[in-house]
C-alpha positions as CSV (number, residue, x, y, z in Angstrom):
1,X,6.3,-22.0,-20.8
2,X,3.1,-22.7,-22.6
3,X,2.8,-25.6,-25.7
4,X,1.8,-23.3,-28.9
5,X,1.1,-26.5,-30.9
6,X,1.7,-30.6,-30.4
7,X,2.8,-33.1,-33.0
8,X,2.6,-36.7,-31.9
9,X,4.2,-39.7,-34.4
10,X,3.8,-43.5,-33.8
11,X,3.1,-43.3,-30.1
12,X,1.5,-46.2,-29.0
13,X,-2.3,-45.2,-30.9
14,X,-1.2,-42.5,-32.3
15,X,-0.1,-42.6,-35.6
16,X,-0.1,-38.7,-36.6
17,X,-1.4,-36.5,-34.8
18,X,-1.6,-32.5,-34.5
19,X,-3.7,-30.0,-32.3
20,X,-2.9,-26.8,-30.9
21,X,-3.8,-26.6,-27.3
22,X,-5.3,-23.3,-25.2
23,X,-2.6,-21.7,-22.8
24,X,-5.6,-22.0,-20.4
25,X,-6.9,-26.0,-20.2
26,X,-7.6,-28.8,-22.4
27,X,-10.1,-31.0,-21.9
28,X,-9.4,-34.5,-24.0
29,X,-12.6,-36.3,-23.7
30,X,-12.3,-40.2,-25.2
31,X,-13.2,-44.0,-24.3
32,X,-10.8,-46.1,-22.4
33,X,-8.2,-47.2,-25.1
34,X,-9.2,-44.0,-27.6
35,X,-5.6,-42.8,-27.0
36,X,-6.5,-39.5,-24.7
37,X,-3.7,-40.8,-22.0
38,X,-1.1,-41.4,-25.0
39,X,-1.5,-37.7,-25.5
40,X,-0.4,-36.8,-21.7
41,X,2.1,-39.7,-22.2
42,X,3.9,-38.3,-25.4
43,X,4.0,-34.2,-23.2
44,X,5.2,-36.2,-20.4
45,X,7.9,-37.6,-22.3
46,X,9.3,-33.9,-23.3
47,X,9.1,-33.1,-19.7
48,X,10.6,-36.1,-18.2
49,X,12.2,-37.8,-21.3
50,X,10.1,-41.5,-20.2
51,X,6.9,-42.7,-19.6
52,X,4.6,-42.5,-16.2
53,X,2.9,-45.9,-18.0
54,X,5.6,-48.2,-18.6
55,X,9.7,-48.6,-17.6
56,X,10.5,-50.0,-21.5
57,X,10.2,-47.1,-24.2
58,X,10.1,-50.0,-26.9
59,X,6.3,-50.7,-25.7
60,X,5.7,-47.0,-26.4
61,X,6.6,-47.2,-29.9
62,X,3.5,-47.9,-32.4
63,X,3.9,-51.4,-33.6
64,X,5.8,-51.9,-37.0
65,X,7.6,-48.9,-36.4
66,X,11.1,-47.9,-35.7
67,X,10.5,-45.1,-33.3
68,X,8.3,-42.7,-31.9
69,X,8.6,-38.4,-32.0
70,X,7.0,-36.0,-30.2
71,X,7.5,-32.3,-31.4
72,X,6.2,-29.3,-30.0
73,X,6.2,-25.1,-30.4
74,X,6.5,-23.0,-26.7
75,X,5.6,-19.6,-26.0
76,X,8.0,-18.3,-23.4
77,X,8.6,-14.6,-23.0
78,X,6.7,-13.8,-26.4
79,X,9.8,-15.7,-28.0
80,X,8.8,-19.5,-30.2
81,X,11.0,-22.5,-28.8
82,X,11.1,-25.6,-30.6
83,X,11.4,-28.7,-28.7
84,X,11.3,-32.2,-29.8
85,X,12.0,-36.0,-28.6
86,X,12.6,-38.9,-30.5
87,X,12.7,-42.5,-29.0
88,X,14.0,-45.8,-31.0
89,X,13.2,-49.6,-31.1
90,X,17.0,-50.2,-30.0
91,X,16.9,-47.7,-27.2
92,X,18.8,-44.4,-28.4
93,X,17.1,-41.2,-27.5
94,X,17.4,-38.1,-29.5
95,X,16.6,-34.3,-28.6
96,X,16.2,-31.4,-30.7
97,X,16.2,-27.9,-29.3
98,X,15.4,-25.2,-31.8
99,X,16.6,-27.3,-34.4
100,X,20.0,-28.4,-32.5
101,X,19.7,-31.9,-31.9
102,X,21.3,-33.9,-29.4
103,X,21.2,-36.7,-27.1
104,X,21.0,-35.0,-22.9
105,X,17.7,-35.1,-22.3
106,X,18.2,-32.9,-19.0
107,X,18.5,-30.0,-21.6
108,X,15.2,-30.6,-23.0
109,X,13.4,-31.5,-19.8
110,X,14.8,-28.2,-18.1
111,X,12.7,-26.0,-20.3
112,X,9.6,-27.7,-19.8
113,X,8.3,-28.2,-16.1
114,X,5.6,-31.1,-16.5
115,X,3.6,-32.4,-13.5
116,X,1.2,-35.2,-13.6
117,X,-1.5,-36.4,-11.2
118,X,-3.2,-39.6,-11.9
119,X,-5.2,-42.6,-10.2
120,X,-1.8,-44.0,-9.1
121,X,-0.7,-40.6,-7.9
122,X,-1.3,-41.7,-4.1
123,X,1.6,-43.7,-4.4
124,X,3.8,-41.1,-3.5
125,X,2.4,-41.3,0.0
126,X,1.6,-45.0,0.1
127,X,5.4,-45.8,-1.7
128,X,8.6,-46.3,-0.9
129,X,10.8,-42.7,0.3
130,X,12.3,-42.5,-3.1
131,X,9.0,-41.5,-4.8
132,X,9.0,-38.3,-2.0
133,X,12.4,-37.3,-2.4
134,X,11.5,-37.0,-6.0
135,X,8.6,-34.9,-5.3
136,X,11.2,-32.6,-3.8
137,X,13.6,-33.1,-5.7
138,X,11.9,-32.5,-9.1
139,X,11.2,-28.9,-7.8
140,X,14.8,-28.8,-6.5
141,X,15.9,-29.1,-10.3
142,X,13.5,-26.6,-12.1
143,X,14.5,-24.1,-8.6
144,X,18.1,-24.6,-8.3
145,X,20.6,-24.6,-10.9
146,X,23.6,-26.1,-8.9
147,X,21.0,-28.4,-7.4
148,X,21.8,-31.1,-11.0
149,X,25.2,-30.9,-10.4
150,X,25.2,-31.7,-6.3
151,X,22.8,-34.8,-6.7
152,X,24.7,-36.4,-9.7
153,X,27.8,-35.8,-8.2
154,X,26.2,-36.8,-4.6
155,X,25.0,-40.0,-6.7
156,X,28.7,-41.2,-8.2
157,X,29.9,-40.9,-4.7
158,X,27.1,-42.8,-2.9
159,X,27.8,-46.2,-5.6
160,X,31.5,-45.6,-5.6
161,X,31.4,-45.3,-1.4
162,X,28.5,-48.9,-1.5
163,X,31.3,-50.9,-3.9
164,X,34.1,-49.9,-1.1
165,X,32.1,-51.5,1.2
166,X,31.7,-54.7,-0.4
167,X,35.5,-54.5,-1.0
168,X,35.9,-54.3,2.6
169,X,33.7,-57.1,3.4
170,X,36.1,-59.5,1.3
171,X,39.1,-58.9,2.8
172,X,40.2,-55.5,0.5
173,X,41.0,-52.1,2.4
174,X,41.1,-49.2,0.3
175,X,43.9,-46.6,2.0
176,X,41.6,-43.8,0.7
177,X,38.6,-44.9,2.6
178,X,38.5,-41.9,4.6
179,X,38.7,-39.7,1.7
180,X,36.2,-40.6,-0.3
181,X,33.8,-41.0,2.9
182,X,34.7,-37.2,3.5
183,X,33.6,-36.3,-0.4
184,X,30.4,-38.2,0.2
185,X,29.8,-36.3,3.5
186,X,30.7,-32.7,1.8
187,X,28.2,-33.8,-1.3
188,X,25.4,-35.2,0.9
189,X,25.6,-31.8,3.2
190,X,25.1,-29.8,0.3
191,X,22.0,-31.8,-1.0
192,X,20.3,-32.3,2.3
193,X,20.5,-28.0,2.5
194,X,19.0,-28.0,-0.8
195,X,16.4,-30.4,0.5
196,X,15.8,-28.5,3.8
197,X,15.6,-24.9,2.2
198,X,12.9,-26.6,-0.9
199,X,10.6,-28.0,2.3
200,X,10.9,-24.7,4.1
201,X,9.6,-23.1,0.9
202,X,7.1,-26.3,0.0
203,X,5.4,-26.7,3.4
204,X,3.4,-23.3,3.6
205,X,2.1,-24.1,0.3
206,X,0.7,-27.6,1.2
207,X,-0.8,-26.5,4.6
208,X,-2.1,-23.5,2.7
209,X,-3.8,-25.7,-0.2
210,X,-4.9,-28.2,2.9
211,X,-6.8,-25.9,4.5
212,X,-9.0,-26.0,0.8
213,X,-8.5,-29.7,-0.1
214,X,-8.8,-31.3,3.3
215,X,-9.8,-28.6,6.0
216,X,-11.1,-31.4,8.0
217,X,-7.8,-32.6,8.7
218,X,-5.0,-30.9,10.5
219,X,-1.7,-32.9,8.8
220,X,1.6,-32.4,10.5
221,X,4.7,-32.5,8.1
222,X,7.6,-33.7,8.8
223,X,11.6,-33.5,7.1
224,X,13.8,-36.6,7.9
225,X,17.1,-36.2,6.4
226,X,18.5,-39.2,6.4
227,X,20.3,-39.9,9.8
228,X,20.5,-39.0,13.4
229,X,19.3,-36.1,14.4
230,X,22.5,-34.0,16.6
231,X,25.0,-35.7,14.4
232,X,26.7,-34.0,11.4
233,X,26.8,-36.3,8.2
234,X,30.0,-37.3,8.3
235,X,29.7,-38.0,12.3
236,X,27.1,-40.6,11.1
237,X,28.9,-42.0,8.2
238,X,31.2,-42.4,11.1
239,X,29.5,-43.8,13.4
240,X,27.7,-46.2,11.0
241,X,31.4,-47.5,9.2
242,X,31.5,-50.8,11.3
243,X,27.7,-51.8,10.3
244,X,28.0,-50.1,7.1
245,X,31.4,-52.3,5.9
246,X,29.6,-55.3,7.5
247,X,26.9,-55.4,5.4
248,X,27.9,-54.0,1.9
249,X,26.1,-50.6,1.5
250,X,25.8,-46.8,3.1
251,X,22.9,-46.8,5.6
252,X,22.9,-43.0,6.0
253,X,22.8,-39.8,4.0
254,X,20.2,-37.9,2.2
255,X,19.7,-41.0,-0.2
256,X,17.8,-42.4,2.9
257,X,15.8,-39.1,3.6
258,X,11.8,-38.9,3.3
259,X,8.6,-36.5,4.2
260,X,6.3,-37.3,6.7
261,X,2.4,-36.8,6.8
262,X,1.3,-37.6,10.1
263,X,-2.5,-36.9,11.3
264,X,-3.2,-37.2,15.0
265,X,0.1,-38.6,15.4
266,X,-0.8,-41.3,13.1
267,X,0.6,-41.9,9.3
268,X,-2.1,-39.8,7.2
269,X,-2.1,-43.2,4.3
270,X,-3.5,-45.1,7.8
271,X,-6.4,-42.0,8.6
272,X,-7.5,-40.8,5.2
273,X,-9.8,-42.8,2.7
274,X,-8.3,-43.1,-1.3
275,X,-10.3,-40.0,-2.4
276,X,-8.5,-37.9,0.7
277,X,-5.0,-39.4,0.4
278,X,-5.8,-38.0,-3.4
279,X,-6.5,-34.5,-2.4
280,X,-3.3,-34.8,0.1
281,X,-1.4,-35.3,-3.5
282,X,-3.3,-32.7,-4.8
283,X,-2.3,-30.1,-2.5
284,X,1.6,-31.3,-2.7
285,X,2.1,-31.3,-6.4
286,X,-0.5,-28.0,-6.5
287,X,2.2,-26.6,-4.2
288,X,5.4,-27.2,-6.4
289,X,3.8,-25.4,-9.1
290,X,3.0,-22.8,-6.3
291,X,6.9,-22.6,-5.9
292,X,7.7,-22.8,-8.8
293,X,5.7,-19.4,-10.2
294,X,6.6,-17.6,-6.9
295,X,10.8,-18.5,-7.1
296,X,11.4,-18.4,-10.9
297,X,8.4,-17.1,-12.8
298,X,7.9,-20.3,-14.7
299,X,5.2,-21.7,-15.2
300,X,4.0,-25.4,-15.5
301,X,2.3,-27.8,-17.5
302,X,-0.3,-30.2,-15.9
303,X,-1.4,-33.1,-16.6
304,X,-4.6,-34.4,-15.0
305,X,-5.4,-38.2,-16.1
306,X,-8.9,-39.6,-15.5
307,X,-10.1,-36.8,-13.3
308,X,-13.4,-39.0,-12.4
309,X,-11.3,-41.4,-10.1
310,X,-12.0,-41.0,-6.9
311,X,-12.3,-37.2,-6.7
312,X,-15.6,-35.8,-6.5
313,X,-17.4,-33.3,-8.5
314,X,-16.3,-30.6,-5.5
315,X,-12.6,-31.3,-5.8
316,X,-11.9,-31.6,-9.5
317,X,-13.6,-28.0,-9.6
318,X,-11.6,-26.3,-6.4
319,X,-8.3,-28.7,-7.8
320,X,-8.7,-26.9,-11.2
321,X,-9.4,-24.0,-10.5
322,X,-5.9,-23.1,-7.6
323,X,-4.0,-24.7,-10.6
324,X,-5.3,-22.3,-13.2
325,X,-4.7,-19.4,-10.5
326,X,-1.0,-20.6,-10.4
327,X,-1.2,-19.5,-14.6
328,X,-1.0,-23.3,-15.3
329,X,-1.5,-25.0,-18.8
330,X,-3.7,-27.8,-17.8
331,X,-4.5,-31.4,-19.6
332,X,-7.7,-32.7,-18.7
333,X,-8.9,-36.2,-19.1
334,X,-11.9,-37.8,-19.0
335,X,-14.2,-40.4,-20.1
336,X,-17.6,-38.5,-20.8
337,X,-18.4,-34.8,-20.2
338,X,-20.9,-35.1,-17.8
339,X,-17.6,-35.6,-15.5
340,X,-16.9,-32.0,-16.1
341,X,-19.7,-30.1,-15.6
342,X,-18.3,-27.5,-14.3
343,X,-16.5,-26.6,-17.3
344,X,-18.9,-23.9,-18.6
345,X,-17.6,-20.9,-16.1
346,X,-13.5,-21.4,-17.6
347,X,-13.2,-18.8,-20.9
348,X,-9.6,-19.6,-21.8
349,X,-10.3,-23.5,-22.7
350,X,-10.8,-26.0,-25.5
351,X,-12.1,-29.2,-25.8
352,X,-10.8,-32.1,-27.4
353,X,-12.4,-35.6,-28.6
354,X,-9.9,-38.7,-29.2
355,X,-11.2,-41.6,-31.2
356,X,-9.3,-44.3,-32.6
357,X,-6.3,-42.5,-32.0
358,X,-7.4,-39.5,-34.1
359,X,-8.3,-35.8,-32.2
360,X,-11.0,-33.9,-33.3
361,X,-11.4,-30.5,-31.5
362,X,-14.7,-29.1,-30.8
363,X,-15.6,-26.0,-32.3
């Protein structure tokens, strides 16, 4: 899917605002506070349906106003698709999808596979495990189209399995304990082969994009499900019930699984400086969109934010370039264009300039 043409209405900045991006990369060149991230914020939000800047969608929205819209055109398969997003003051959320509107935003966001890599990208190594399961996750959902249905369903029985356990620890014993553990196990198997078949798939990819990024470095990657290795889920769930009822909440299952990046035998976040744990990101999100082209013939929409931080002249060249080879639609930001020098070689490009919340592009 590639974005024919962008309409952008009282986001944050920007009050109206039109341009018609190249299927190859943008480059958005502005001052801090033009409005060049609002324009990777408002694509985000039709592949997401939020923010990667703020938790409260009411910030978003340009002051005065009621709500905010972002509308856009997609070529896929030489056929137009019309997708749009509208967020209010009061919190409602609307989608429109070739002019039927409605309010699932896992409709819309299912057509539009969006990655984004900015300064605070590293966080995904240096965070907690939820922000990794994502990473695998997210590919999960544009991969697998039973994958939605598992983890939702996985999800429901995780909070209704936690609330029996604080039940329990006041005295209340539900007769169908044993039931619903079993669902949870059943669910939880499911995801966790989901999980383990995506990383069997992913971790070629990232050593492969390594060996460019960070051939220095030989990083060792690791799958933890989520419990004891030997055991079946329900075994653990099991085995863990006394603790488990103690204390109020499931301690095992896939909702505790994470990846791990080891160098030397050491955690890669404790080895590699900020501008290498960058290009470790690099190489992971560089590889779902790897995955994503080789297993469905999709491809993705990237968003690069601030490419000067902390990545070298070198890297944002060879980063670029393996995401252009992957038949990307890249988003380029940057302060001042001496920070893409590079950009002379790249035929299938355009350059914008944001001011003021205005975008000029350069003829």
């Amino acid at each position: 899917m590639k974005l024919d043409s962008v309409q952008i209405r009282n986001l944050r900045n920007l009050q109206q605002v039109t341009f018609k991006p190249s299927h190859g990369v943008n480059f958005i060149l502005g001052i801090n506070g033009s409005g060049k991230s609002s324009i990777l914020e408002a694509i985000h939000y039709l592949g997401f349906g939020r923010s990667f800047r703020t938790s409260k969608h009411k910030n978003v929205i340009q002051n005065e106003q009621e709500s905010f819209t972002v509308f856009c055109e997609c070529l896929e398969d030489s056929t137009t698709q019309r997708l749009g997003l509208s967020r209010s003051i009061n919190d409602t959320v609307s989608v429109s999808i070739n002019g039927i509107k409605g309010n699932k935003v896992s409709d819309l966001v299912s057509l539009l596979p969006v990655q984004i890599f900015t300064p605070q990208s590293s966080d995904i190594l240096l965070g907690a495990p939820k922000l990794r399961r994502k990473y695998i996750d997210w590919c999960l959902f544009h991969v697998e189209h039973s994958f939605l249905t598992c983890s939702s369903a996985y999800s429901k029985l995780l909070k209704h399995n936690n609330a029996l356990c604080r039940k329990q620890q006041v005295g209340y014993a539900n007769p169908q304990r044993v039931y619903w553990t079993d669902l949870l196990a059943q669910y939880g198997s499911q995801l966790t082969e989901f999980r383990n078949g995506m990383m069997t798939r992913l971790i070629p990819l990232i050593t492969s994009n390594l060996a460019q990024f960070l051939p220095e470095f030989c990083v060792e990657i690791s799958y933890y499900r989520g419990w004891e290795k030997g055991l079946e889920l329900n075994e653990a769930l099991s085995k863990a019930a006394d603790r488990d009822y103690k204390n109020g909440y499931i301690s095992v299952g896939p909702h505790k699984a994470d990846v791990r990046f080891r160098i030397s035998g050491k955690p890669a976040h404790e080895v590699l400086s900020r501008g290498q744990l960058r290009m470790l990101v690099a190489a992971l999100q560089l590889a779902t969109t790897q995955c994503l082209m080789s297993y469905t013939q999709k491809t993705c929409i990237f968003l690069l934010d601030d490419v000067g931080a902390e990545l070298d002249a070198a890297k944002r060249e060879v980063f670029i370039d393996k995401l252009l080879e992957s038949n990307t639609q890249l988003f380029v930001t940057a302060i001042e264009e001496h920070q893409l020098e590079f950009i002379d070689k790249y035929q299938n490009k355009k350059m914008f300039h944001v001011e003021h919340g205005q975008v000029r592009e350069e003829s």
